[in-house]
N, C-alpha and C positions, 0 to 999 in steps of 0.2 A: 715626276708623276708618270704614270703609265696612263694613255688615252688610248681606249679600246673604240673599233668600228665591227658592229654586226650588219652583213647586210644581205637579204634573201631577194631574190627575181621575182616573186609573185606571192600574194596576198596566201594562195596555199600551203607553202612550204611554214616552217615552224625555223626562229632563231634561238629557241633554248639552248642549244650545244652550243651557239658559236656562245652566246654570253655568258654560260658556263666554266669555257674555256677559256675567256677572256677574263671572268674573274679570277679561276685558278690561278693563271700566269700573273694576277696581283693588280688586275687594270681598275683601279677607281675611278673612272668612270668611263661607261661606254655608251656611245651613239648606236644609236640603231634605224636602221632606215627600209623599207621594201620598194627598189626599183631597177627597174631589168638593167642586165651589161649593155645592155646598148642605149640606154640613155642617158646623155652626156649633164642632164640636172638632177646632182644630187645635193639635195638642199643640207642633208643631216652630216654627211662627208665635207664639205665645204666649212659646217660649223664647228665641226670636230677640228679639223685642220685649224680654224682661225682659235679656237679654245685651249690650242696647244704654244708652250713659253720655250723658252730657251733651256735646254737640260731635260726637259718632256720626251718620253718617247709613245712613235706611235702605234700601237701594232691593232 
């Protein structure tokens, strides 16, 4: 299965293209999270990661 992660910096930005693009490329399901690169808790990244099996890939 393909696990997709969208993630924007701030509440203003829009993640339509990333999930767009993430479903293009075939990803059944994607996370999606808004939290700046410099904050080391991302709670939606972490579940995505733990949501992913052996033969998953993640992009």
């Amino acid at each position: 299965m393909l696990i997709g992660y969208a993630r924007i910096s701030t509440g203003s930005q829009n993640l339509d293209g990333q999930i767009d693009r993430l479903g293009q490329a075939g990803c059944q399901r994607i996370f999606q999270e808004v939290a700046s690169g410099a904050k080391a808790d991302r709670p939606q990244l972490l579940e995505a990661m733990e949501f992913c099996r052996a033969g998953d890939t993640f992009v």
